[in-house]
LUMDO-545309 format. One line per 4 residues: number of its first residue (from 1); their letters; for each residue x, y negated, z negated of C-alpha. Coordinates in steps of 0.001 Angstrom, whole numbers, plus 524288, in hexadecimal, padded with zeros to 5 digits. Layout:
<nodes>
NUM	a	X/Y/Z  ...
</nodes>
This chain:
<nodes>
1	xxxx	AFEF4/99633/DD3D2  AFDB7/99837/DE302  AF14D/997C8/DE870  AEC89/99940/DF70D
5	xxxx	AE04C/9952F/DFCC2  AD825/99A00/E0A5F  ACD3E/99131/E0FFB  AC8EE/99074/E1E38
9	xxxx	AC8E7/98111/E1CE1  ACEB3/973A3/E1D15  AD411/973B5/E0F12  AD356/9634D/E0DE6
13	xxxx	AC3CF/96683/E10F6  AC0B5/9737E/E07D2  ABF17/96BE3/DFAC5  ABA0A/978D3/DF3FF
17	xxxx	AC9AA/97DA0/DF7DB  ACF2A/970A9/DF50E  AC9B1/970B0/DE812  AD046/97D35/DE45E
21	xxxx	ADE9D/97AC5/DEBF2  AE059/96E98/DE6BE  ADC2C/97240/DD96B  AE7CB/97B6D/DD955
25	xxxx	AEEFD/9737D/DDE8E  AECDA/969C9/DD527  AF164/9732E/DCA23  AFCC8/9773D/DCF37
29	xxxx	AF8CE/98271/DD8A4  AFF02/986DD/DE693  AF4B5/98837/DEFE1  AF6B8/98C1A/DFCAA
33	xxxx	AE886/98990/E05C1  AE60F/99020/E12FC  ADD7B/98743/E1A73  AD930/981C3/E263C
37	xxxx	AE1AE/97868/E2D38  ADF96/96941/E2BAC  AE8EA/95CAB/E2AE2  AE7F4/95C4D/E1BF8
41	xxxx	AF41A/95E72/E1106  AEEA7/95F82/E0275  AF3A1/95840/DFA21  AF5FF/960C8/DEF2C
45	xxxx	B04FC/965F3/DF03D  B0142/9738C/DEBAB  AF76A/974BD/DF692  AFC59/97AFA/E03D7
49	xxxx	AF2C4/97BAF/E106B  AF76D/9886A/E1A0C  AEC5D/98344/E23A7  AE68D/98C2F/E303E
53	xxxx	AEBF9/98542/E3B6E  ADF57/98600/E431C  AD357/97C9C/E3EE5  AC601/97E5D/E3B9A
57	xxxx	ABBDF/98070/E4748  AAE5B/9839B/E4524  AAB63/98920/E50ED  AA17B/993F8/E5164
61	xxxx	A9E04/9A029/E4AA4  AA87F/9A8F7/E5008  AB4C3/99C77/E4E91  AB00B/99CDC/E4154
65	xxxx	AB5F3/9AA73/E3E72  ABF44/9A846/E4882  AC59B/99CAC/E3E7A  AC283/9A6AF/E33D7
69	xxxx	ACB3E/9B0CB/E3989  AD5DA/9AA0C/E3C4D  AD704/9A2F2/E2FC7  AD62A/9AF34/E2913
73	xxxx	AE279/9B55B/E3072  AEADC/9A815/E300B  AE772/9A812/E2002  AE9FF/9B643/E1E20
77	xxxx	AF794/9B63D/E23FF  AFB99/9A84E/E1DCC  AF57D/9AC31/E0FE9  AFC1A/9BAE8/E10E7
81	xxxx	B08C6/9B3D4/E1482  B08F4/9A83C/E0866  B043C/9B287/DFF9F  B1279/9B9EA/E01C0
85	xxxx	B1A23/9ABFC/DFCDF  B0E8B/9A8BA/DF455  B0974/9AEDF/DE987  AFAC9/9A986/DE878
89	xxxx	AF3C5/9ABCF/DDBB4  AE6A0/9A7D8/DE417  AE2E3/9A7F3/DF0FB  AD455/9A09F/DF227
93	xxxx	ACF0D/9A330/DFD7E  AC2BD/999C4/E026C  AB7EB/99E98/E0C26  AB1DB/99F2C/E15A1
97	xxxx	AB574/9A855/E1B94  AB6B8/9B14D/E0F92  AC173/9BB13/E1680  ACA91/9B25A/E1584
101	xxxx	ACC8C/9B76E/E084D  AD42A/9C249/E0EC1  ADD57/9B9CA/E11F6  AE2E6/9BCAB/E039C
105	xxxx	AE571/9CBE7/E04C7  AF3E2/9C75D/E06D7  AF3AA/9BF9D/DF8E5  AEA12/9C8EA/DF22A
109	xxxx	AF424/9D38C/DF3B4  AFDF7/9C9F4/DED2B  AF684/9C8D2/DE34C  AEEC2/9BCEB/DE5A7
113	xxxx	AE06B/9B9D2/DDF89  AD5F9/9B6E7/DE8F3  ACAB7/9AC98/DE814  AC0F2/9AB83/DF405
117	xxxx	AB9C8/9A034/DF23F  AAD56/9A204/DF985  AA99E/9923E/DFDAE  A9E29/997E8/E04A9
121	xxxx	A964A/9A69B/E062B  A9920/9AAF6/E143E  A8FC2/9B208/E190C  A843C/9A798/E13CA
125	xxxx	A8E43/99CE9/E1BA1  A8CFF/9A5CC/E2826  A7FEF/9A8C0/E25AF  A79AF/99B02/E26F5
129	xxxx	A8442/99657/E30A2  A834D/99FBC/E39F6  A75F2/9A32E/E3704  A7BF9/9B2B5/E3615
133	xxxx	A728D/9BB57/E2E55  A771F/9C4C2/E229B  A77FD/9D1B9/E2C0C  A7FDA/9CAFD/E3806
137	xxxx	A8D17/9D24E/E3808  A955D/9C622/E32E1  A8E63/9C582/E2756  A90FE/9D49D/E24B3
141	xxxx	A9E9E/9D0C9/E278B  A9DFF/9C413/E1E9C  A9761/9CA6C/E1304  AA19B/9D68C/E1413
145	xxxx	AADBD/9CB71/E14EC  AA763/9C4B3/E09C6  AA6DF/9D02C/E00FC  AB314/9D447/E047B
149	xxxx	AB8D7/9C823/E0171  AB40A/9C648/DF3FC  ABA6C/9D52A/DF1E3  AC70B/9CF52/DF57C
153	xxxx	AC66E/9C238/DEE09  ACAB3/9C2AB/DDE58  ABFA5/9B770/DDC1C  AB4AA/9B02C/DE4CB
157	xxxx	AB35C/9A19F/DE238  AA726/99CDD/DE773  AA0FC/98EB4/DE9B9  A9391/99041/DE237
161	xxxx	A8C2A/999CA/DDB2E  A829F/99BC1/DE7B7  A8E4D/9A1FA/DEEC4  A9122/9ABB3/DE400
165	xxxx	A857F/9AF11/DE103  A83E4/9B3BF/DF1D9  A90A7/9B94B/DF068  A8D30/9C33C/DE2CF
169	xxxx	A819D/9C613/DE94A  A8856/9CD0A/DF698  A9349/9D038/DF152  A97CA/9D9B7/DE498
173	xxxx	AA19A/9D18D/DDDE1  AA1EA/9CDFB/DD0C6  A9BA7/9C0CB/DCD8A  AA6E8/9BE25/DC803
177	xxxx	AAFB2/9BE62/DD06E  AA967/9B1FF/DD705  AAB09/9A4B3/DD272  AA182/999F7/DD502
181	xxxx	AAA9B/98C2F/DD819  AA0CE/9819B/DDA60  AA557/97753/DE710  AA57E/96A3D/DDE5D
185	xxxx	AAE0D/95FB1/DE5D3  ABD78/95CCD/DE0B6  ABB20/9503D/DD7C4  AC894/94BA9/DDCC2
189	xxxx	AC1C6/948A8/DE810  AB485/947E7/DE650  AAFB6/93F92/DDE41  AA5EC/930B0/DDC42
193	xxxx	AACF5/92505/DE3BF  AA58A/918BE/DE3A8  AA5C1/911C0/DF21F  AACBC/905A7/DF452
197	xxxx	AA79B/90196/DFE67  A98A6/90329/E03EF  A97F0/90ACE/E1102  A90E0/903F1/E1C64
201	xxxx	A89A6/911EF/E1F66  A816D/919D4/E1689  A89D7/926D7/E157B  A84F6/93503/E1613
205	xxxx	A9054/93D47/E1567  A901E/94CD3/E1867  A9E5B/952E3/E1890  AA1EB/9624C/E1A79
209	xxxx	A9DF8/96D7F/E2294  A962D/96AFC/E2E3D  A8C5D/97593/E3228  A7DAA/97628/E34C7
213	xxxx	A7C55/97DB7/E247E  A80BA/96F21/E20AF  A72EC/9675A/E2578  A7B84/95D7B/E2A45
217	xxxx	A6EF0/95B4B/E34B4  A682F/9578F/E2B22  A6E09/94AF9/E28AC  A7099/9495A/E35E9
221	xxxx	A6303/94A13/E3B31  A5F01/940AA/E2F4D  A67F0/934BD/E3335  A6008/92FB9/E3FC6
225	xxxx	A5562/92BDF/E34C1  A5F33/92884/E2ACD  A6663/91F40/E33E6  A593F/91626/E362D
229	xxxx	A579F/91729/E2717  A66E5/91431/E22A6  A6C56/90E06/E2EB2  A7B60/90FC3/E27CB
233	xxxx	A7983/91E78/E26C3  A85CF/92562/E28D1  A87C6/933D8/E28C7  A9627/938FF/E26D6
237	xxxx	A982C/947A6/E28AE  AA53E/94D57/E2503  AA669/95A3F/E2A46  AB040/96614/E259D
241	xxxx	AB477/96984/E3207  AB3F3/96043/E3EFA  AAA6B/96642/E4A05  AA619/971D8/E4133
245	xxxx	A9EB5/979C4/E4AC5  A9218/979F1/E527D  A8A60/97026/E4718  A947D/96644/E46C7
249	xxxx	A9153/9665A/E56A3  A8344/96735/E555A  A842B/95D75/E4A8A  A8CF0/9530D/E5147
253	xxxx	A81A7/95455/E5D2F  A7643/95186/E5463  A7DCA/94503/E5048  A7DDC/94289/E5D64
257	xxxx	A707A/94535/E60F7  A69D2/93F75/E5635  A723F/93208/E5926  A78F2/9306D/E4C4B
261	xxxx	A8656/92FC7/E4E6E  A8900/92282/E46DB  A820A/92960/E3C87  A8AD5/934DF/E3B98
265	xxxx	A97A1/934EC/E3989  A9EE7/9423C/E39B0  AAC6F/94164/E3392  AB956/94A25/E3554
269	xxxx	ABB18/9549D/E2B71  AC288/94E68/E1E38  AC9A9/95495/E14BE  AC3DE/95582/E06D1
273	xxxx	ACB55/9497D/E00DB  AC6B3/94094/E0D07  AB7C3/94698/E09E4  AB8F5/94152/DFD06
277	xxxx	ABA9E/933C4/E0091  AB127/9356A/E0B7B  AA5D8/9385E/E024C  AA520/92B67/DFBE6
281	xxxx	AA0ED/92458/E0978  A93C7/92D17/E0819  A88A1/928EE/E02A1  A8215/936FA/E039E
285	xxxx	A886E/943A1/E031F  A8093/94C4A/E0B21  A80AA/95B68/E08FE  A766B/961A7/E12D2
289	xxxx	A7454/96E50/E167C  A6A6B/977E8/E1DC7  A65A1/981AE/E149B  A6945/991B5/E14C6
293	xxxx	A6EAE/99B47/E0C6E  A7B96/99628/E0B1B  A7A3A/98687/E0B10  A709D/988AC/E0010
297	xxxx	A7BD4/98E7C/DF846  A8712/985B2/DFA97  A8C40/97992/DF1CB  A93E2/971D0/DFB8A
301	xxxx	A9E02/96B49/DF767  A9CE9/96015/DFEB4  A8F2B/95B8C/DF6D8  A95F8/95CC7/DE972
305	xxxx	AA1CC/953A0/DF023  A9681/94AAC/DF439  A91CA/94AE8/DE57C  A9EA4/94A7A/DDE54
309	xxxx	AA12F/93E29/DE74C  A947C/935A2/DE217  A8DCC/937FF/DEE46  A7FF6/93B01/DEFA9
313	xxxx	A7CB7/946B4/DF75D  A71D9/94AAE/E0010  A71D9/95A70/DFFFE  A693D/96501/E064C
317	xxxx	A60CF/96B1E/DF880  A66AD/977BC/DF759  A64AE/983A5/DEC66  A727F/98251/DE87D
321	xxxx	A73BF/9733A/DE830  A67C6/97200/DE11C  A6BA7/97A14/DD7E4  A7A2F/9728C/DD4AA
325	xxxx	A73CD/9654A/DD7DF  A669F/95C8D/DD296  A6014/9547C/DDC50  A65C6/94A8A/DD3C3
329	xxxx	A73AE/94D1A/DD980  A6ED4/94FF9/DE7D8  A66B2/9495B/DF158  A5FA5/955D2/DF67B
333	xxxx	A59AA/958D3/E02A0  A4D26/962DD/DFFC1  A498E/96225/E0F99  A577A/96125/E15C7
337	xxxx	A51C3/95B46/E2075  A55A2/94EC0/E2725  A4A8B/94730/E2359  A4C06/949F9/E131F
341	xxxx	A5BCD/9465E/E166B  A5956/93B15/E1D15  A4F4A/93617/E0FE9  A58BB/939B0/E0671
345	xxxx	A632A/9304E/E0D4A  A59C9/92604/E0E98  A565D/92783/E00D2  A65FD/927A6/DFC15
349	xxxx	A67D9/91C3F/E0490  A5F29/913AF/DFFCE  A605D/9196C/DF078  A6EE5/91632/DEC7A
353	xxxx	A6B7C/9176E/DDDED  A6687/9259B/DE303  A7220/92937/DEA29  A7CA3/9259D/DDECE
357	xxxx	A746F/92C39/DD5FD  A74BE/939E0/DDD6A  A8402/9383E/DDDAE  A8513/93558/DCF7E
361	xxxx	A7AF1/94070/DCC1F  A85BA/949A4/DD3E1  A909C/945B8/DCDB9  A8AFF/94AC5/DBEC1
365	xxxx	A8C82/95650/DC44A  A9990/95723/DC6F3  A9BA0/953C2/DB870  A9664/962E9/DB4B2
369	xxxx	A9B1E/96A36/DC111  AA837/96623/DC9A8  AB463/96C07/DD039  ABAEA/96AF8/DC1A9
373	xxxx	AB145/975C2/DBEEB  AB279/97D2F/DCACF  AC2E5/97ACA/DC917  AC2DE/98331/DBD51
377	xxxx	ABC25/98F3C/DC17D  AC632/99160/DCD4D  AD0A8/99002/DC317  ACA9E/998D3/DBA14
381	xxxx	AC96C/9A226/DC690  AD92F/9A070/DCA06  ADCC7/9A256/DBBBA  AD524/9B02D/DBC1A
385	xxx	ADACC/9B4AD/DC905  AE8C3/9B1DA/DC560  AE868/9B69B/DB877
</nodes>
């Protein structure tokens, strides 16, 4: 079966699109991914990369839709043109943005079955980002794109039951016509390692998207009084993107400012299979964020990688967390302030007993609910479209 894939994004980074291609791949499948463009080649032989030959910038609010726009007309033309030699069974298309499902008009009128896998609600995104309000013209615009969008697509996939339960409340689709596919890491890659060696510094490790919704401020602002506390106190930050934007400015300033650059260590962006080894220097996953209507309804990925790897985790209390995780699995923060982040290091650091217990605690939970789970619902979604 031929498959093609859209995502605005480094595919050696997007795990939640790595996880499908290379499942596919894996079985058999063609599947041909429009992406961004990086210096990676997948390793799976059924996997080919047609990658935008501009990068990634995250500029400002009106670059943002710039990139948008021009993706959109370099993925249109490319995916109208393979869908003439190709005859796709699927075309999965990933947001943001979500018109880049029209991108498939060209293999819909082939005959082609679409899935638009909304990663993230758009208009909540924009909201809290851009701190736009529901009656500001783009979010007329997004809400009519959105609902246009799920007209087009034969089937939603979405990445928690938060999301779909926004999306059947706005829009008048059929609940079933929306599938709920959890982000749980790739146990290929993911999974307990026991250290070799002991590291000289005491690791806290964030990695992914940098922007102000993530809190990482938080952690920042906490290591002048961590540092007289745990001398060896190393922060690692892997980032998505390099120089993402005003924050990652602002951010690299207050590092500056508060005078704890051998503290901090910001690293280039990795791909996925590099993040997987990085991981086991860390010894605590943080997952922060600042709350608001979307952050409070998002799973990210990156925590349950974190967790699937042994390592305890330090997360911002959120409805939705709390609800998939005890605080037997989690180190929460109740506050999210510096000062309750800064205790709950100092009380990890000198509890060891505590820290491997949180990251065995996390890993029974990945015995009920995992990608194996998640793995069989998208084929059970394929087999019905292609019947």
């Amino acid at each position: 079966m031929k498959i093609a894939m859209v995502v605005y994004a480094q595919y050696s980074r997007d795990a939640r699109v790595r996880r499908y291609a290379e499942s596919l791949a894996g079985k058999g499948h063609q599947v041909d991914i429009i992406c961004l463009k990086e210096d990676y080649s997948p390793q799976y032989k059924k996997l080919k990369l047609y990658k935008f030959p501009f990068p990634r910038r995250r500029k400002n609010f009106s670059w943002y839709f710039l990139e948008y726009g021009l993706f959109f007309c370099y993925t249109f033309g490319l995916l109208s043109i393979l869908s003439l030699f190709k005859k796709y069974k699927i075309v999965h298309i990933h947001n943001m943005p979500d018109f880049l499902v029209f991108t498939a008009v060209m293999p819909k009128f082939r005959g082609s079955r679409i899935i638009l896998d909304m990663h993230d609600p758009m208009p909540e995104l924009l909201m809290t980002k851009y701190r736009l309000n529901h009656s500001h013209w783009l979010m007329n615009l997004v809400y009519f794109l959105e609902r246009q969008a799920f007209i087009f697509a034969d089937k939603i996939i979405t990445a928690n039951s938060e999301f779909k339960k926004i999306f059947l409340e706005r829009q008048t689709i059929s609940a079933d016509k929306i599938e709920v596919i959890l982000n749980y890491p790739d146990p290929k890659l993911f999974k307990p390692v026991s250290r070799k060696t002991a590291s000289e510094n005491f690791i806290l490790m964030y990695m992914g998207t940098v922007d102000e919704r993530f809190g990482l401020d938080i952690a920042l602002e906490a290591i002048p009084a961590i540092k007289n506390k745990i001398p060896q106190i190393k922060l690692i930050i892997i980032p998505k993107i390099s120089g993402e934007g005003n924050y990652y400015s602002q951010l690299v300033q207050r590092i500056t400012k508060l005078k704890i650059g051998r503290y901090v260590e910001i690293r280039k962006p990795v791909a996925l299979d590099e993040i997987a080894k990085e991981i086991h220097l860390a010894d605590i996953g943080l997952t922060l964020v600042k709350k608001n209507l979307f952050t409070e309804k998002i799973l990210p990925l990156k925590l349950t990688e974190f967790m699937a790897g042994g390592i305890p985790v330090i997360a911002t209390r959120t409805k939705l967390l709390s609800r998939y995780f005890s605080g037997k699995m989690i180190c929460y923060l109740t506050e999210n302030t510096s000062a309750e982040f800064s205790r709950k290091v100092l009380f990890l650091y000198r509890n060891k007993k505590q820290r491997e217990l949180y990251g065995k605690n996390a890993l029974l939970f990945f015995r009920k609910y995992n990608w194996h789970m998640e793995e069989k619902k998208y084929y059970r979604i394929i087999r019905t479209l292609t019947q």
